[in-house]
TIPATOR-139950 format. One record per atom (N, C-alpha, C): x, y, z; residue in three letters. Coordinates in steps of 0.001 Angstrom, whole numbers, padded with zeros to 6 digits, always signed. Layout:
XYZALA...
END
This chain:
+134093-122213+206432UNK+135401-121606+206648UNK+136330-121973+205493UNK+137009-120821+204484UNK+137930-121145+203940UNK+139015-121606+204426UNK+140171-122418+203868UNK+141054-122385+203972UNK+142289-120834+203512UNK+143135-121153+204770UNK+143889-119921+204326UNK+144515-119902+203464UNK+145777-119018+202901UNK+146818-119063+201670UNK+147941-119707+202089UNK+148521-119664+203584UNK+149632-120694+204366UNK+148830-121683+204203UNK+147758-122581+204621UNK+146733-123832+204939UNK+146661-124580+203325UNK+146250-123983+202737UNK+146729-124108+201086UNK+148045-124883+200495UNK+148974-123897+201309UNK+150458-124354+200660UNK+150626-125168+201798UNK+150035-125727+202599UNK+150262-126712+203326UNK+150097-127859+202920UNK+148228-127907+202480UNK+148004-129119+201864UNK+148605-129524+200830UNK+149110-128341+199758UNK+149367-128906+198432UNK+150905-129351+198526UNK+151430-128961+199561UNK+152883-129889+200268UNK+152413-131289+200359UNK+151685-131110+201705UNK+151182-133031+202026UNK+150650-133961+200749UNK+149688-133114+199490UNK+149431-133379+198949UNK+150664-134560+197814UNK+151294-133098+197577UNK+152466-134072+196484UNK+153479-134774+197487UNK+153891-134773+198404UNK+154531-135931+199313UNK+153397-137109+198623UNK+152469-137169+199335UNK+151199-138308+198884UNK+151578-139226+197475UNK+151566-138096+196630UNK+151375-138405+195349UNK+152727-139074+194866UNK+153918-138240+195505UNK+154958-139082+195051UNK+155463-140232+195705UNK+154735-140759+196537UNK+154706-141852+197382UNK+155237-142007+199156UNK+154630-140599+199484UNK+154882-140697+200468UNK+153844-141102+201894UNK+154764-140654+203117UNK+153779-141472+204063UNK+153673-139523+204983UNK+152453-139380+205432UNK+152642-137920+206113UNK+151863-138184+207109UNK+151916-136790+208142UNK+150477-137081+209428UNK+149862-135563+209255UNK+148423-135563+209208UNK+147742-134601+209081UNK+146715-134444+210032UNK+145854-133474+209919UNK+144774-133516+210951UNK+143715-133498+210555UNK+142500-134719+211505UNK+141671-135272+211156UNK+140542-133812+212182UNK+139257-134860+211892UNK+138163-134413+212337UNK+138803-134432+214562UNK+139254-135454+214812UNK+139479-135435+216163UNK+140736-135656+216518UNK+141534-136446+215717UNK+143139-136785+215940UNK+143601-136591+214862UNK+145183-136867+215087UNK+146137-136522+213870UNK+146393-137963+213197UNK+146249-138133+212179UNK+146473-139433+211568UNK+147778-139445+210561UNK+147970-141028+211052UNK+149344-141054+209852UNK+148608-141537+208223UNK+149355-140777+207186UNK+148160-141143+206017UNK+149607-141028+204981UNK+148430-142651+204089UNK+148960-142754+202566UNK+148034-143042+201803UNK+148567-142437+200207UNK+147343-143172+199070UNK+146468-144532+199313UNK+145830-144498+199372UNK+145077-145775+198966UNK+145773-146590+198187UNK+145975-146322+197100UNK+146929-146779+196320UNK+147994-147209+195759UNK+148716-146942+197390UNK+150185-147023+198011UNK+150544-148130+198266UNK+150481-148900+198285UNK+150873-150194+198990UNK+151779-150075+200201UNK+153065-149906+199598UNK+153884-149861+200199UNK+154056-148951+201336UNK+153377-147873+200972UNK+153695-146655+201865UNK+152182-146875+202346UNK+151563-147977+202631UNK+150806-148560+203474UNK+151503-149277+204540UNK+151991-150327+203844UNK+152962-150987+204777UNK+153326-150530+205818UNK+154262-149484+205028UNK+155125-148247+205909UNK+154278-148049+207189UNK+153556-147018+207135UNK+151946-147068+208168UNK+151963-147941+209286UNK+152071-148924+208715UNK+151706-150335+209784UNK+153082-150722+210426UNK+153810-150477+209959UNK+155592-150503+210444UNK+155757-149624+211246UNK+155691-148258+210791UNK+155606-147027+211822UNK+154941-147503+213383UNK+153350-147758+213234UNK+152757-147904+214465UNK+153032-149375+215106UNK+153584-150543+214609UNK+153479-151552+214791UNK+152678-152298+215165UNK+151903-151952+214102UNK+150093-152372+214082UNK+149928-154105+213351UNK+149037-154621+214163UNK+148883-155727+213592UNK+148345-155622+212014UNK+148813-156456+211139UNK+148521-156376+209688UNK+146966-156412+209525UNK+145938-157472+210646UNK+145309-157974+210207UNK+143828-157049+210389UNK+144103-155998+211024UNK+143379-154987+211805UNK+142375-154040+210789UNK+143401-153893+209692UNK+143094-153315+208517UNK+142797-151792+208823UNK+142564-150300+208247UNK+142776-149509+208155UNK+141555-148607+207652UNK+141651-147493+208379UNK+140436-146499+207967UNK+140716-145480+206768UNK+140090-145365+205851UNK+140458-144744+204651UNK+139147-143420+204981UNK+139699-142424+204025UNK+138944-141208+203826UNK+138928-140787+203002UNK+138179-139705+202484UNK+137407-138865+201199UNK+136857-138023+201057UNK+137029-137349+200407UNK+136034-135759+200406UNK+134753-136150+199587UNK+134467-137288+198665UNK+133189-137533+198380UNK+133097-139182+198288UNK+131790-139610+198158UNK+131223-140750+197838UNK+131931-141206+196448UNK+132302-140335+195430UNK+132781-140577+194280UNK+133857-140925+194300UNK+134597-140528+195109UNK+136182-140805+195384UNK+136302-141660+195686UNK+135581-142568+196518UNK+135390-144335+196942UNK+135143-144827+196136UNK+134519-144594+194693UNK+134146-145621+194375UNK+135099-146525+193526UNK+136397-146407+193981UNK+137872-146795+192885UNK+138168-148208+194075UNK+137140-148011+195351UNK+137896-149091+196030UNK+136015-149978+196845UNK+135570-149147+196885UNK+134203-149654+197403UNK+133183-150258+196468UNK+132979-151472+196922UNK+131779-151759+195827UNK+130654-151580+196668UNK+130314-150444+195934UNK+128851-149774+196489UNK+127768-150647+195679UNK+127706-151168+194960UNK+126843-152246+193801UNK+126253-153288+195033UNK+127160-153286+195985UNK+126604-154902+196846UNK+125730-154137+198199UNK+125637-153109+197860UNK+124330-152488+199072UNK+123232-151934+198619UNK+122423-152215+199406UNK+120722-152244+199355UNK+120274-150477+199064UNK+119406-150214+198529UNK+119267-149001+198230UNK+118928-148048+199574UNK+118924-148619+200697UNK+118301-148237+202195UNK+119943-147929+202798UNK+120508-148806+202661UNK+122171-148713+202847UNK+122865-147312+202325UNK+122052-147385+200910UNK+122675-146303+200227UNK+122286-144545+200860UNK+121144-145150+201066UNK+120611-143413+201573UNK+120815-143231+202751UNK+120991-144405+203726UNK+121897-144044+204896UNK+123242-143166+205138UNK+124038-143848+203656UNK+124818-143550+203549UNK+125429-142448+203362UNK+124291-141817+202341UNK+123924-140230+201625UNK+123598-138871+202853UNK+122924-139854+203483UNK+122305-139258+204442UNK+123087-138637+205862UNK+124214-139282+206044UNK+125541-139126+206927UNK+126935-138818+206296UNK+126899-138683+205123UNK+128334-138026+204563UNK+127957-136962+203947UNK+128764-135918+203926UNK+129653-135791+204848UNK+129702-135964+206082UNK+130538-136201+206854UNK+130427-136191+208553UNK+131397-137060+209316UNK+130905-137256+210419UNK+131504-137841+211590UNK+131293-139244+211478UNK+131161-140042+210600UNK+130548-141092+210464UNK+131641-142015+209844UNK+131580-143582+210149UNK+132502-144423+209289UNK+131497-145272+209174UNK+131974-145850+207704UNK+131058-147297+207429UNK+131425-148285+207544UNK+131730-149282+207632UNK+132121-150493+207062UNK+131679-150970+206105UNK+131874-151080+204808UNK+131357-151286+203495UNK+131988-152108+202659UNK+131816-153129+201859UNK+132295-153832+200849UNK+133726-153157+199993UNK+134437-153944+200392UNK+136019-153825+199549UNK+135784-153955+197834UNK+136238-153465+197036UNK+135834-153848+195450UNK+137176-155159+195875UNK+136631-156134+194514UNK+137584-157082+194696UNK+139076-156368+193838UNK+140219-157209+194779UNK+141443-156729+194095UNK+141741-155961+194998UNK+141279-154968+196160UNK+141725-154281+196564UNK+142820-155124+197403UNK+143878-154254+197433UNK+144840-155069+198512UNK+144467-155621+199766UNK+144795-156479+200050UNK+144480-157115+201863UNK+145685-155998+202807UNK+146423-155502+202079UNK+146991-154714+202848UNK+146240-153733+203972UNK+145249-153576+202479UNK+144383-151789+203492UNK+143358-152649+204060UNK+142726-153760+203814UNK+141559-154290+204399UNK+141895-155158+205532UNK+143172-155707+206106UNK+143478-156763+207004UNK+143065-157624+206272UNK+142778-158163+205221UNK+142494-159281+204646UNK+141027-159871+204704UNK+140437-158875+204771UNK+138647-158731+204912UNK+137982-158456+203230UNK+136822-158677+203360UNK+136391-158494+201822UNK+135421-157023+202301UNK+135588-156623+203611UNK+135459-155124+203911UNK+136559-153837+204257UNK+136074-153135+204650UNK+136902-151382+205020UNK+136033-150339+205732UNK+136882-149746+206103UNK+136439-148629+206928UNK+136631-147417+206075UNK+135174-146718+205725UNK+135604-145772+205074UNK+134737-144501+205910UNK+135375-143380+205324UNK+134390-141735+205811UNK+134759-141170+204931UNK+133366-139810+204657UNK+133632-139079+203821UNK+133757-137769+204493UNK+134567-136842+204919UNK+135119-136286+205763UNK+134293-135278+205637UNK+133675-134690+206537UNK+132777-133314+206505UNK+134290-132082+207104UNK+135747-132099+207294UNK+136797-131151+208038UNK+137319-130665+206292UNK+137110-129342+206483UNK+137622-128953+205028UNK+138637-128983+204462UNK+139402-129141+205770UNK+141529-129351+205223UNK+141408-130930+204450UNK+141035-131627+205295UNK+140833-132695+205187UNK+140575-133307+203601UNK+139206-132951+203542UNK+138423-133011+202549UNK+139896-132103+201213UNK+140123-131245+201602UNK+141132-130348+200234UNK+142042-131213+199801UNK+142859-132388+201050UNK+143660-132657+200648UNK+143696-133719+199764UNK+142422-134783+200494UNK+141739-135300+199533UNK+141645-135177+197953UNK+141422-134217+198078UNK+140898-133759+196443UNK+142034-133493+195522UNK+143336-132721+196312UNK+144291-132423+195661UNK+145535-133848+195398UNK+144651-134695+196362UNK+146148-136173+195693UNK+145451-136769+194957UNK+143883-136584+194577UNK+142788-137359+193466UNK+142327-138345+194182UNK+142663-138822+195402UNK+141862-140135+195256UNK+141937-140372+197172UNK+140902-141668+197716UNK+140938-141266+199284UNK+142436-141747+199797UNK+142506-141451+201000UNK+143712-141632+202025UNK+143329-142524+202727UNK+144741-143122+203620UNK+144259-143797+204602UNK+144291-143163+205705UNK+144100-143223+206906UNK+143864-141773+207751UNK+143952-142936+209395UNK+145089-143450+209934UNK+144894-144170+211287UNK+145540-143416+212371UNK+144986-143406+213270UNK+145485-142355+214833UNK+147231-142464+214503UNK+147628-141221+215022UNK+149019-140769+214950UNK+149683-141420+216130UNK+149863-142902+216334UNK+149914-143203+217549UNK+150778-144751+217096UNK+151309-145604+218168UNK+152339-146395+218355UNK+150755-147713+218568UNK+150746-148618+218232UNK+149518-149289+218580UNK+149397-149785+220381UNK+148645-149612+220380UNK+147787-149932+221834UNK+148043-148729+222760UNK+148649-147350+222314UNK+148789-146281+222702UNK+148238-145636+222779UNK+147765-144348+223631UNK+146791-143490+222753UNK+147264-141962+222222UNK+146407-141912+220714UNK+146786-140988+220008UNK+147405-139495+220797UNK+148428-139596+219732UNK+148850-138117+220088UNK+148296-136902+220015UNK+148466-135706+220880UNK+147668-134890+220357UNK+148200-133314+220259UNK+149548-133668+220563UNK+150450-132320+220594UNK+151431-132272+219272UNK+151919-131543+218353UNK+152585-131056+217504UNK+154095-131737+217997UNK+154934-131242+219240UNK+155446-131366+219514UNK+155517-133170+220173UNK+154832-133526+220088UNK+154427-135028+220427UNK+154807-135991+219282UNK+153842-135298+218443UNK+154009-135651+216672UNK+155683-135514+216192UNK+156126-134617+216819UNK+157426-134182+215876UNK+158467-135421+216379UNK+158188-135793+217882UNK+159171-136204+218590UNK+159227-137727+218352UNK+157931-137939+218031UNK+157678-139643+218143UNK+158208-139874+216900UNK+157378-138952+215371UNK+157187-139783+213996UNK+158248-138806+212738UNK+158598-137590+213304UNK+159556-137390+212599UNK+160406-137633+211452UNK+160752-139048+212151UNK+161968-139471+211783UNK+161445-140746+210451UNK+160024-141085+210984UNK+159401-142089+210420UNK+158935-141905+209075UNK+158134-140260+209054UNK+156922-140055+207649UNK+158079-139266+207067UNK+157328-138389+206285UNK+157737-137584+204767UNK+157606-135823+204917UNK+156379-135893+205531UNK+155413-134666+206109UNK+155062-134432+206968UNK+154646-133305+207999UNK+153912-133576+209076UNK+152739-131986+208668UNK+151713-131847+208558UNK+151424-130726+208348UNK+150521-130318+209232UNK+151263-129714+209975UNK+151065-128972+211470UNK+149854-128084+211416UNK+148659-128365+211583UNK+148135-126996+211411UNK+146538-128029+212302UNK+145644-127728+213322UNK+144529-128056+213892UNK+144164-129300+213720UNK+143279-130139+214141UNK+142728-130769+213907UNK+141392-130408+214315UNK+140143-130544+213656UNK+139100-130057+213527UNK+138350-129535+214903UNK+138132-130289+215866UNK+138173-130407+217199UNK+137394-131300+217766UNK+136858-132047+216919UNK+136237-133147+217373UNK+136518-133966+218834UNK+136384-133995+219913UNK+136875-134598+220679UNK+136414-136558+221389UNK+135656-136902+220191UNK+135113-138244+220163UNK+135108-138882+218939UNK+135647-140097+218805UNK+135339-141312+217916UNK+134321-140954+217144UNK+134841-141478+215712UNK+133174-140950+214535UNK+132207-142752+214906UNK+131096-142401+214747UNK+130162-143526+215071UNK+130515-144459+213815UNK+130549-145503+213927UNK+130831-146773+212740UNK+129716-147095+212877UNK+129624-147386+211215UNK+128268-148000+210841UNK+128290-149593+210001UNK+127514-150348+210029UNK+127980-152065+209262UNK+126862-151250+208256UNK+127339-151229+206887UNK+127013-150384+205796UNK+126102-151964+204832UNK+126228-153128+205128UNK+125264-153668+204754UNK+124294-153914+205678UNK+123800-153862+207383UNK+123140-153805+207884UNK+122576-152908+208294UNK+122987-151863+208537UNK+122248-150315+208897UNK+122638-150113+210678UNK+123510-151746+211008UNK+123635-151326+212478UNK+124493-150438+212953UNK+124678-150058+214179UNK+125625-149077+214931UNK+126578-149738+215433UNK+127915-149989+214921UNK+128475-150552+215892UNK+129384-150104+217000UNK+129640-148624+216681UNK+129969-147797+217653UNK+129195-146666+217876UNK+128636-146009+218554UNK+128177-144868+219021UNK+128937-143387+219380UNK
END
């Protein structure tokens, strides 16, 4: 499915919010997530202020490819079996837990020498990706210990006032959790 010519000028809205340092909520494979650069720090922070999320919890990042991680993942510290697992489920519904490159902020990791990453098989998703250059962070559109929002009008009322963007348009329809994977063991840790 293409994206449309409104869906377009949607992303490339959320997109440069992103880029110029902003904080937006978009739609994921199953929920709406609040999202910033990777690269953001601050407008990471922000994120974690918004939901009043514990710092130490650390954060799910996303990507339209394996290549796009590799500015924050050290893929070097997994086994070549790891790797084709890996190959083998992205795009998709899938998260890893995978090695942080060093340096990455403890911001996005909770202070782990890991992360939660996916490489998004939802094509908005994946576009927008591509159009801020580099992955997002992508955590439920939600207040912590709440559960995610899932109405527009939900979104508008709660975070409004909070992000930069909101770009209203589906979320894929996923209606379940992507399975997490421990990306140096090959285990399942969610189903």
């Amino acid at each position: 499915m293409a994206l449309t010519e409104v869906q377009w000028h949607k992303v490339k809205e959320a997109a440069l919010t992103l880029r110029e340092g902003g904080v937006i909520i978009c739609p994921t494979e199953g929920v709406y997530g609040i999202s910033a650069r990777v690269s953001n720090i601050k407008g990471i922070e922000r994120i974690i202020s918004i939901k009043h999320r514990a710092f130490n919890k650390g954060l799910i990042i996303v990507s339209s490819s394996v290549a796009q991680l590799e500015s924050v993942v050290n893929f070097g510290a997994l086994s070549a079996d790891s790797m084709r697992l890996i190959h083998n489920k992205w795009p998709g519904h899938n998260t890893f837990i995978v090695p942080a490159k060093s340096g990455v902020s403890p911001v996005l990791t909770g202070g782990r020498t890991t992360m939660a990453a996916r490489v998004t098989d939802f094509e908005l998703l994946a576009a927008l990706c591509d159009e801020v250059g580099e992955p997002i962070v992508s955590t439920s559109a939600n207040i912590s210990g709440s559960e995610p929002l899932t109405t527009l009008p939900e979104l508008q009322a709660t975070f409004a006032a909070s992000v930069d963007y909101i770009l209203d348009e589906p979320c894929m329809g996923r209606n379940k959790p992507s399975t997490i994977y421990d990306a140096l063991t090959g285990a399942v840790l969610r189903a």
